[in-house]
Each structure stands twice: as structure tokens, then as C-alpha cells.
Z-matrix of the N, CA and C atoms (Angstrom, degrees):
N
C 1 1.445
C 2 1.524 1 109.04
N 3 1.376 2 103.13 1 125.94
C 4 1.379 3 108.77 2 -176.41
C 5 2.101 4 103.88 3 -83.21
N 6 1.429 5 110.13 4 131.64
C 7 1.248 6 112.87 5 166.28
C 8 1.506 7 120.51 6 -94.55
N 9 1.383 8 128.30 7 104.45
C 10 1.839 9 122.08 8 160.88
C 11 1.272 10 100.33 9 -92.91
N 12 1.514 11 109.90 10 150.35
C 13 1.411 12 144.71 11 149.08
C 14 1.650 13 118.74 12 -71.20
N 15 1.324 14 124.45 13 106.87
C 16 1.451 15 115.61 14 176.27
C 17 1.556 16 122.65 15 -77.47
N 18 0.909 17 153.27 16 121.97
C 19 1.477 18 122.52 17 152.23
C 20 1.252 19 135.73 18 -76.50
N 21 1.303 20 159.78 19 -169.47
C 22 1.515 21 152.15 20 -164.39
C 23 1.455 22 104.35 21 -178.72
N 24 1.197 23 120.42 22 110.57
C 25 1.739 24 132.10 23 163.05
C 26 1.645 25 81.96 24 -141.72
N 27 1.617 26 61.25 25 150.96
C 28 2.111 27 111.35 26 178.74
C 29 1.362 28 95.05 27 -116.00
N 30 1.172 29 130.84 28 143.61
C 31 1.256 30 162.28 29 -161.47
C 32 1.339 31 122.70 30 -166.66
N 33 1.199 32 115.35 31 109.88
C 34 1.853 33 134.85 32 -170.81
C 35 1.635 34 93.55 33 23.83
N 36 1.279 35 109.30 34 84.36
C 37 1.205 36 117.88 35 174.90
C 38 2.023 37 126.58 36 65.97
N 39 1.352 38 107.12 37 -22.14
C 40 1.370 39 130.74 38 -175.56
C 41 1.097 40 106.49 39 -90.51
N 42 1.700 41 122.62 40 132.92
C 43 1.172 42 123.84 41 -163.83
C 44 1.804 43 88.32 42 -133.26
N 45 1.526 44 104.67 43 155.73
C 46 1.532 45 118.58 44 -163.80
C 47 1.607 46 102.88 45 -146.76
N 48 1.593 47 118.99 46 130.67
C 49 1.267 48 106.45 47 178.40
C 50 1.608 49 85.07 48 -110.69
N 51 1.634 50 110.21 49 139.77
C 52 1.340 51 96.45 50 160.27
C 53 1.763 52 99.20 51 -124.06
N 54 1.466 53 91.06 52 155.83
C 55 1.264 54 124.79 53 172.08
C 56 1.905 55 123.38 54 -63.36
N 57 1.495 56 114.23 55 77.71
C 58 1.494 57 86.75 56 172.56
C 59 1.421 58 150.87 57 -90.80
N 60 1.255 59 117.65 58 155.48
C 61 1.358 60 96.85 59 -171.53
C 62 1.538 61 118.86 60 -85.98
N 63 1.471 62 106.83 61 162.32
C 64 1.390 63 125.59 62 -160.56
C 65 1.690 64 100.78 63 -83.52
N 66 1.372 65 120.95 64 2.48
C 67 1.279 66 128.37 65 175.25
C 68 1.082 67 127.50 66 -64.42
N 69 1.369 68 143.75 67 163.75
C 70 1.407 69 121.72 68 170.08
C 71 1.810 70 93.82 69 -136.32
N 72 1.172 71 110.75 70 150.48
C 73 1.596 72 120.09 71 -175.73
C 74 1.802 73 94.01 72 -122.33
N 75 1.126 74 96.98 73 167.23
C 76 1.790 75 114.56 74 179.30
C 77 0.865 76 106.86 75 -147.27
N 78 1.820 77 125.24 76 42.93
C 79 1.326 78 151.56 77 126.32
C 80 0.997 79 138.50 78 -76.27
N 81 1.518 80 161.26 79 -157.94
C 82 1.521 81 156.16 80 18.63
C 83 1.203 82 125.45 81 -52.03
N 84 1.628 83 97.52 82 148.10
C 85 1.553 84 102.41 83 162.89
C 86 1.528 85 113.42 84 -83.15
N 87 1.413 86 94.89 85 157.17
C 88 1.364 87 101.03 86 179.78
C 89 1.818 88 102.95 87 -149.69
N 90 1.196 89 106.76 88 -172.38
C 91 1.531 90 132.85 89 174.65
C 92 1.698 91 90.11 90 38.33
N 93 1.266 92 102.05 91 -167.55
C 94 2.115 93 136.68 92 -178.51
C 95 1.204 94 95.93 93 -110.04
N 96 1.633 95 124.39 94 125.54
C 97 1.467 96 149.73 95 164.77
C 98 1.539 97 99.98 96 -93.78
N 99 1.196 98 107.43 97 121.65
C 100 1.435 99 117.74 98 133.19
C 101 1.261 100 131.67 99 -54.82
N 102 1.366 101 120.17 100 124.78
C 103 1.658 102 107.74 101 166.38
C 104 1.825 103 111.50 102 -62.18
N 105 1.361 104 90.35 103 169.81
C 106 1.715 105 106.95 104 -162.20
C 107 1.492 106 106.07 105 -75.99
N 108 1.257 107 121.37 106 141.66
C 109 1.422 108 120.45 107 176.98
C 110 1.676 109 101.95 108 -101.43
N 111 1.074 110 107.37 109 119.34
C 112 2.206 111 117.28 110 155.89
C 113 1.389 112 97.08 111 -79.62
N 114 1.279 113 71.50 112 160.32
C 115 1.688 114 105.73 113 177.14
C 116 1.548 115 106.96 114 -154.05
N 117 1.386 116 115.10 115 97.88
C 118 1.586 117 117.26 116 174.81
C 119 1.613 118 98.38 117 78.80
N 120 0.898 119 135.67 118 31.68
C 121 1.572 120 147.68 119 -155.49
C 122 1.782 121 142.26 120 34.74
N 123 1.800 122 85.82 121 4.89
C 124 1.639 123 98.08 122 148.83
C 125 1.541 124 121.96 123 -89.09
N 126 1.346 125 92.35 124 169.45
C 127 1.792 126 100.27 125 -170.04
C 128 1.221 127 110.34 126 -79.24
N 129 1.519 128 124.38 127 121.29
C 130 1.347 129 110.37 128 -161.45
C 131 1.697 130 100.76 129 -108.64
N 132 1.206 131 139.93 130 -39.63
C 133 1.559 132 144.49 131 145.58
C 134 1.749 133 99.60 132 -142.52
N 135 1.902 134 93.21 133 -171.49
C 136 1.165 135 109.47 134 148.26
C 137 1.790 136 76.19 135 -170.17
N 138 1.534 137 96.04 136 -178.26
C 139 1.734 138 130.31 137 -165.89
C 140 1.334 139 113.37 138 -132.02
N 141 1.323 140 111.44 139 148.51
C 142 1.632 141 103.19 140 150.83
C 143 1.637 142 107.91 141 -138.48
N 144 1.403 143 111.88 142 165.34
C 145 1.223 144 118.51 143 174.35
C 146 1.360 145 120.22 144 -117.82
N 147 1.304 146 108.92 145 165.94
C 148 1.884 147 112.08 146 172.66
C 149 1.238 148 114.27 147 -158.40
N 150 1.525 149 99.30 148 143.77
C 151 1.573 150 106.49 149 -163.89
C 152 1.710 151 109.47 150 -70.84
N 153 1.480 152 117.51 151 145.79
C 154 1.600 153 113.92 152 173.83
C 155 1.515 154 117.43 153 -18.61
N 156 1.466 155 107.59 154 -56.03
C 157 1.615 156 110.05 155 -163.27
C 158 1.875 157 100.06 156 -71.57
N 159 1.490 158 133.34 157 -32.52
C 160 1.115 159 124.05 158 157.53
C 161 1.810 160 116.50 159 -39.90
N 162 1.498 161 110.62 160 -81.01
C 163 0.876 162 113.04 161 164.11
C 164 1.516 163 139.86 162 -14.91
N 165 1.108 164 97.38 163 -55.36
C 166 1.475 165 109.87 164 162.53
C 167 1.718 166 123.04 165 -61.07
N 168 1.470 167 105.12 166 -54.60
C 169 2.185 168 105.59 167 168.08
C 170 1.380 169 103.10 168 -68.66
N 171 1.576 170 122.94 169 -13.42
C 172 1.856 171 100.55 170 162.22
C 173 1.102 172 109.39 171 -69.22
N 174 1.609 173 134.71 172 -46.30
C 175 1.491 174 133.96 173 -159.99
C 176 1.188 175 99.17 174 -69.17
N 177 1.782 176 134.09 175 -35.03
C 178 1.018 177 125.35 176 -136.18
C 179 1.992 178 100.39 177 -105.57
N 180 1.364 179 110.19 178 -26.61
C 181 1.064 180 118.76 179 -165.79
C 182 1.482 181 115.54 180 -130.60
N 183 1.401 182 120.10 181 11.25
C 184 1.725 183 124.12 182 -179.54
C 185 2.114 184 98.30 183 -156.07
N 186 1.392 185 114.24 184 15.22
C 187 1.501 186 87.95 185 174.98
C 188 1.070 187 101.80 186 -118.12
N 189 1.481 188 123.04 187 145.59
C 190 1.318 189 135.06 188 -179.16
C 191 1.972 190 124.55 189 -42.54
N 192 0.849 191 121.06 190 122.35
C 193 1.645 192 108.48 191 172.04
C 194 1.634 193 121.57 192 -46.04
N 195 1.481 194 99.68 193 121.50
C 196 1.538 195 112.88 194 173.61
C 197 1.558 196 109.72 195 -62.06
N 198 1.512 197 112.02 196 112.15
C 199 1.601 198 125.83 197 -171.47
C 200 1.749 199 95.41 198 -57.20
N 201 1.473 200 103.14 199 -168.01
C 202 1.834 201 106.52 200 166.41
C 203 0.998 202 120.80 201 -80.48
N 204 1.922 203 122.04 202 -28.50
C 205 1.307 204 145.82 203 -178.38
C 206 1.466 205 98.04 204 -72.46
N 207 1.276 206 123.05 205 -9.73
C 208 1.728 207 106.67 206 171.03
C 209 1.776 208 91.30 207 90.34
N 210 1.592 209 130.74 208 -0.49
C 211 1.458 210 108.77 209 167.43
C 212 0.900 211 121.21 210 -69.90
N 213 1.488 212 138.05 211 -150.15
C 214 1.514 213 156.23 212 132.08
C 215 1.987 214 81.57 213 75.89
N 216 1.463 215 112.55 214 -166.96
C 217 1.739 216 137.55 215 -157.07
C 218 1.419 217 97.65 216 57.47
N 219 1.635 218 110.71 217 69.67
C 220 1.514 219 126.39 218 -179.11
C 221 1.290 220 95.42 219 -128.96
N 222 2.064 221 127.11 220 127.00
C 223 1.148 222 133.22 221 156.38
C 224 1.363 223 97.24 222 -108.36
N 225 1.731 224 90.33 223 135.79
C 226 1.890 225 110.69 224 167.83
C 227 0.918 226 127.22 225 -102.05
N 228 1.732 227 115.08 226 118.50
C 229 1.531 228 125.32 227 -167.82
C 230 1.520 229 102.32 228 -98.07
N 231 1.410 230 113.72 229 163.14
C 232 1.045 231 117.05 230 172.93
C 233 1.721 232 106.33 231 -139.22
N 234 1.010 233 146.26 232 169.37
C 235 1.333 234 146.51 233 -157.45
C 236 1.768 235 105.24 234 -172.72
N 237 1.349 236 117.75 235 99.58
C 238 1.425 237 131.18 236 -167.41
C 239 1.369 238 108.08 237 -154.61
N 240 1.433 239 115.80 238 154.30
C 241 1.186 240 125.50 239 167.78
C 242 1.332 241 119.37 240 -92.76
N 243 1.943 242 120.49 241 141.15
C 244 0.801 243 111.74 242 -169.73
C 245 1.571 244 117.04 243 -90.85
N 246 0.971 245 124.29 244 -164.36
C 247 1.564 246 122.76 245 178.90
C 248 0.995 247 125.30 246 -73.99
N 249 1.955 248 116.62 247 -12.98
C 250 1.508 249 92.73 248 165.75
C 251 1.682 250 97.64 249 -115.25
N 252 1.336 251 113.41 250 47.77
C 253 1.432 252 119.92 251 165.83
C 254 1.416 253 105.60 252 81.39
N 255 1.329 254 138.43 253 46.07
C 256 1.690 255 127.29 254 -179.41
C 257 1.541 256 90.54 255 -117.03
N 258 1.037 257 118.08 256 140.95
C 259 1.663 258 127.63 257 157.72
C 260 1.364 259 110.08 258 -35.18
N 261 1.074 260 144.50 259 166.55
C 262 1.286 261 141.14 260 -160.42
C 263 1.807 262 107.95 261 173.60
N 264 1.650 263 113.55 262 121.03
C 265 1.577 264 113.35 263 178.19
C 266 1.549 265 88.68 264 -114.68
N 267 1.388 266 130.33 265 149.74
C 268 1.399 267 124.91 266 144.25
C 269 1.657 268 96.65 267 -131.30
N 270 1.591 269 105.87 268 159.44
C 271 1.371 270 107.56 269 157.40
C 272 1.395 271 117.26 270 -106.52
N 273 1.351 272 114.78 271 165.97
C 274 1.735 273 119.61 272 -173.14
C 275 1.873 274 92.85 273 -87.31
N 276 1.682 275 90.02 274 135.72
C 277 1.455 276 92.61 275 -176.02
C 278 1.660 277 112.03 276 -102.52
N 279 0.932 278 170.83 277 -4.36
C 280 1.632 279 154.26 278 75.62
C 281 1.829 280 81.87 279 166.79
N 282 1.431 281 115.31 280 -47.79
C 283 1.616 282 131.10 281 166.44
C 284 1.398 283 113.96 282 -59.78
N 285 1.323 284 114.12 283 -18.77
C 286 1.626 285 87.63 284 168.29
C 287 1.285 286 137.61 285 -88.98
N 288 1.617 287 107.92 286 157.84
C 289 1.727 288 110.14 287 168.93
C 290 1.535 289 116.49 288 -26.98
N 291 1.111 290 130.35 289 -64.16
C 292 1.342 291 139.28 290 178.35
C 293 1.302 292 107.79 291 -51.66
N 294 1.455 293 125.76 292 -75.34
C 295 1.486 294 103.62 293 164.54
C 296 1.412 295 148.36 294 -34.74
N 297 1.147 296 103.18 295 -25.46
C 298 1.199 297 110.69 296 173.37
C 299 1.483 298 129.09 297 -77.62
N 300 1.537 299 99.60 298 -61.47
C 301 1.595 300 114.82 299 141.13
C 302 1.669 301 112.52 300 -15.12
N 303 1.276 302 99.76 301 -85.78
C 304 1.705 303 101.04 302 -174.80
C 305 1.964 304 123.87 303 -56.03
N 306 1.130 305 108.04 304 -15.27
C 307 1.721 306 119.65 305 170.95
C 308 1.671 307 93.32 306 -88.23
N 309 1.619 308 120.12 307 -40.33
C 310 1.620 309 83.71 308 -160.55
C 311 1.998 310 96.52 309 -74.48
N 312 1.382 311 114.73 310 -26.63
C 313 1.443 312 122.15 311 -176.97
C 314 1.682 313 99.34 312 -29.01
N 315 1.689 314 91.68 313 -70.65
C 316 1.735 315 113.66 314 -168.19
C 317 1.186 316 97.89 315 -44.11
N 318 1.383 317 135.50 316 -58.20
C 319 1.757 318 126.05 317 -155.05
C 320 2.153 319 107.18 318 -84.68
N 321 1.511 320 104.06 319 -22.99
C 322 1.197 321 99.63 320 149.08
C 323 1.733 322 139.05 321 -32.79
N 324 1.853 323 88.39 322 -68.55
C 325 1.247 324 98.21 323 169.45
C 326 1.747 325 128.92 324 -64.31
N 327 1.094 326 75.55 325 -62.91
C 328 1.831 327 80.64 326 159.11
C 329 1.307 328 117.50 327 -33.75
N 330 1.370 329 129.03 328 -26.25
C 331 1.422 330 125.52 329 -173.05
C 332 1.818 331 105.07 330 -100.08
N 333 0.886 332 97.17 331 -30.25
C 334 1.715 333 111.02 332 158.25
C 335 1.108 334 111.16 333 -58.82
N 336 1.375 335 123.92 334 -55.49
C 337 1.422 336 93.85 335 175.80
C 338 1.271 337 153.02 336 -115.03
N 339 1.384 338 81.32 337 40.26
C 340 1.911 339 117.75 338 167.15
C 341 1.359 340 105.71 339 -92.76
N 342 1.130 341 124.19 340 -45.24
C 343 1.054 342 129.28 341 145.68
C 344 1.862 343 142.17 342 5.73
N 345 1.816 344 77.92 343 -86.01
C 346 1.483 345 98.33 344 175.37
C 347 1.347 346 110.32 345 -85.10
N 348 1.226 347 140.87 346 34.13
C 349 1.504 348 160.48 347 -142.53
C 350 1.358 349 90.14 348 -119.91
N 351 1.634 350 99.75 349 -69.52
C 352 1.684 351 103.99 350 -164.41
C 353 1.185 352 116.06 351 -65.14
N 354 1.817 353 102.92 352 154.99
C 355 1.639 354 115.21 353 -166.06
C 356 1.624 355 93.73 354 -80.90
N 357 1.420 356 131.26 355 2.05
C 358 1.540 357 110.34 356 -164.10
C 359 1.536 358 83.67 357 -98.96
């Protein structure tokens, strides 16, 4: 048996069930996309922006911990179009299900193949 989650908002009187998916991402969107600028009919850029207080729940809640060496306090943007063609920024969320999922996968394997290393 397959389980969905519905959601339900009312809106100026209009009510909408949406359908969610059973997917999990190890993203958010965030900030305002610009649509893409051509040039000669390749993609030549586009940008997005975000207000201080955005800015600020990226640093505070998606950037990596600053090591002792002064590395890492790195947030990862991504900038893609979505499927029905809108500009689209998300950042990588380090807290999500999916992330997590996919690191314990990686160190799984990784342990596999230390594993299959040994001569016994």
C-alpha cells in the first residue's frame, strides 16, 4: 500500500488539495531568480537575490561548519530550471532526510570496500 500526504490551503475563498510527493530532496529553495538572459540564442547568465534576513537562515541553518584551519562555512547554491521552465535557486540542506540517507549510503559503501580489501 502506497502512503501520500495531502496538503489543504484555502485561498480567497478557493480551496486546493495538493498532492505530495513521496520524494525526498536535500535542497531548498530560496532567494528571487531572475529569468535567464541569451545572447545570440545561447544562455548567456541569469542571478538571483536575497534579502539580509534570507541570507542570514542560509548562514545560520544550511552552511557548513568553519573547521580550525579556517576551511568549510560554505553554502551550496544551485541555479536550475524547473520543469515547467521557471528559474529556480535552491540551497543544499546538510539537515535533510535525503542527505542524510545519501552520507549514511556513501560510508556504507565505503565500509564495503575495506572490507572486500581483506585477503581472509
Amino acid at each position: 500500500m502506497v502512503h501520500h500526504d495531502f496538503l489543504f490551503i484555502s485561498l480567497h475563498n478557493h480551496q486546493f488539495f495538493i498532492l505530495m510527493s513521496d520524494k525526498q530532496y536535500d535542497s531548498v529553495l530560496v532567494g528571487y531568480v531572475d529569468e535567464p538572459r541569451y545572447y545570440e540564442g545561447e544562455l548567456g547568465n541569469w542571478s538571483f537575490s536575497m534579502t539580509v534576513d534570507e541570507l542570514q537562515d542560509v548562514i545560520n541553518n544550511y552552511a557548513s561548519k568553519v573547521q580550525e584551519d579556517g576551511k568549510g562555512g560554505k553554502a551550496y547554491f544551485k541555479l536550475f530550471m524547473s520543469k515547467n521552465g521557471k528559474a529556480c535557486c535552491s540551497v543544499y540542506n546538510p539537515h535533510s532526510e535525503a542527505a542524510k540517507a545519501r552520507r549514511a549510503d556513501k560510508k556504507a559503501k565505503q565500509a564495503e570496500a575495506v572490507g572486500d580489501d581483506l585477503p581472509f
